[in-house]
N, C-alpha and C positions, 0 to 999 in steps of 0.2 A: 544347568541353568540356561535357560532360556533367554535368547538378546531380540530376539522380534518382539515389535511393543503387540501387544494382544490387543489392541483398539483397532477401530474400523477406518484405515483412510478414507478420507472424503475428497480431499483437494489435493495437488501438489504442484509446485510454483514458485514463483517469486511475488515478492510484495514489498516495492519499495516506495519509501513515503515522505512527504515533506511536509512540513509544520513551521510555517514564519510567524512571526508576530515582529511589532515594531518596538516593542521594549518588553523584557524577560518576565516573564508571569501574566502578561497581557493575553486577551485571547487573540487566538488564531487569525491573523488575518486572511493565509492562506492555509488549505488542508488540502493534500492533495495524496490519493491511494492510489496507487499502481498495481495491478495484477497484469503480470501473466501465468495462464494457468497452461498446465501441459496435458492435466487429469482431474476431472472433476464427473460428477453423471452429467451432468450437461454439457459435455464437451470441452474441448480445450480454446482457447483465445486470449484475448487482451481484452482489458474494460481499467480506463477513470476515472475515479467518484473524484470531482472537485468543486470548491465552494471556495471564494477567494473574493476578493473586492473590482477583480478583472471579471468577475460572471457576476455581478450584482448584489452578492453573498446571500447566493443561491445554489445550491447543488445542479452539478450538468452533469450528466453520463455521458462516458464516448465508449464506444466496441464494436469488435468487427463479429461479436455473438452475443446475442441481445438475450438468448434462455441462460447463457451462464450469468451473464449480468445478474439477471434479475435470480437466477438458481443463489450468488454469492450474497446477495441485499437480504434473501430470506433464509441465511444461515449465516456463516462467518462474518464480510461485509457489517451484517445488520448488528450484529453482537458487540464488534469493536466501535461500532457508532451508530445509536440506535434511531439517528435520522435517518439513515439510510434505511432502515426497515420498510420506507415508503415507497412500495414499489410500484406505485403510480406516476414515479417521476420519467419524466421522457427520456430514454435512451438514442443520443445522435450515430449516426453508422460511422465507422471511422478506419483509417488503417494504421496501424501501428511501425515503428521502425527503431533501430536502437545501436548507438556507436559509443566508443571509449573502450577503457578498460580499466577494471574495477579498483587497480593500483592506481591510477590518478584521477579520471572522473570517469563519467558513465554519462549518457545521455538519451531521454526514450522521448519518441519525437510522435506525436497522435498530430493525425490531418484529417480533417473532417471535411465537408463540403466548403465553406468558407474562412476555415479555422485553421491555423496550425499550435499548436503548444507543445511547449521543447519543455523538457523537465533534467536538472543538470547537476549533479549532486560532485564535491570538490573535496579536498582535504580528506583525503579517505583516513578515518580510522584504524583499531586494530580490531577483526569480528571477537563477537561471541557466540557462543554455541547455546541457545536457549531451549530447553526442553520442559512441556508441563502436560500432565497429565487431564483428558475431559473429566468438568466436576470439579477438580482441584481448589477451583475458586466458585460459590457459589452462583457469583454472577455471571458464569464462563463457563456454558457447556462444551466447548470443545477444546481438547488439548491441540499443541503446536509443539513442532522440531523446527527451528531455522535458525539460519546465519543469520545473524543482525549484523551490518557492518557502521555504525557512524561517519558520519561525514559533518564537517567543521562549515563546510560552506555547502552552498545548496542555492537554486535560482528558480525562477519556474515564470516564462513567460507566454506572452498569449497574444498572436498575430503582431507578435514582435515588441511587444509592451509588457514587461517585465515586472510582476508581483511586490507591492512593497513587503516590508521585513526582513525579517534573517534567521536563522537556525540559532538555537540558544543549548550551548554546553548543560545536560545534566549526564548524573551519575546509575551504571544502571550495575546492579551485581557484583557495586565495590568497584565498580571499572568503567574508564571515563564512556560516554555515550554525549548523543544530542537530537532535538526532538526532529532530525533528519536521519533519516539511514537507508541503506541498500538491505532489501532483505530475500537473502539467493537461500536457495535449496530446502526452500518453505513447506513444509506437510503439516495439514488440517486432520486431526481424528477424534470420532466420537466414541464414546461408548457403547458396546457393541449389545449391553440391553434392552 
């Protein structure tokens, strides 16, 4: 028996993400995607898709690798959120940085020319181990292996001015989660027809 998944990796990484809103079921006030990638074809780097009421509730890019950026928009990226598929949107250059530890919070800190935004995830959860197959779902051609980790609190601010909303408890695979989480030891694979 064979334990190598037979699919083609694509990606591999982290991708952790925060989702506020100001009352539970309400949209999004803030969305914010984290990559960093270690392996992808277009190289490795750091890139954030956000769209919040602090950027005008407009998508901003930040990265210090503008071809992964946009390589993530017109594959994964665009697939988990298909505004993103617009890869006409401007990419700002940025550096990335990142302090905690994963047992109490985490913090990835993007500086751009006259920007900074700290992204702060708290109350850490207990992970899970998520695995699903490209295809599996038809609207999801590519499968994923990562740790999800939930986190109860979550912050996300912008030249020091801090996102309204909050992270909201849901249930993911029978076992608690919330629409915040850390997500470490991330692999992207297609199908390799």
């Amino acid at each position: 028996m064979s334990v190598a998944d037979p699919n083609l990796v694509i990606l591999t990484g982290e991708n952790p993400f925060i989702r506020l809103s100001e009352k539970d079921g309400d949209p999004f006030t803030t969305n914010a995607s984290f990559w960093r990638i270690i392996f992808s074809p277009a190289g490795p780097g750091h890139v954030l898709y956000l769209n919040s009421e602090l950027t005008g509730g407009k998508w901003r890019i930040y990265s210090d690798n503008i071809a992964m950026a946009k390589w993530l928009q017109s594959t994964v990226q665009g697939m988990l959120n298909a505004e993103l598929k617009d890869t006409s949107i401007p990419v700002t250059d940025a550096e990335f940085s990142q302090s905690g530890d994963a047992r109490d919070f985490w913090t990835e800190t993007v500086v751009a020319r006259d920007e900074e935004i700290a992204l702060t995830w708290f109350d850490i959860g207990d992970p899970l181990l998520i695995h699903t197959d490209p295809k599996s779902d038809p609207s999801r051609p590519y499968g994923v292996c990562t740790v999800l980790i939930p986190t109860a609190g979550a912050r996300l601010t912008h030249n020091g001015v801090q996102a309204v909303g909050t992270p909201w408890p849901r249930v993911r695979e029978n076992r608690p989660f919330s629409t915040c989480a850390l997500a470490f030891s991330e692999s992207w694979t297609a199908a390799r027809d």
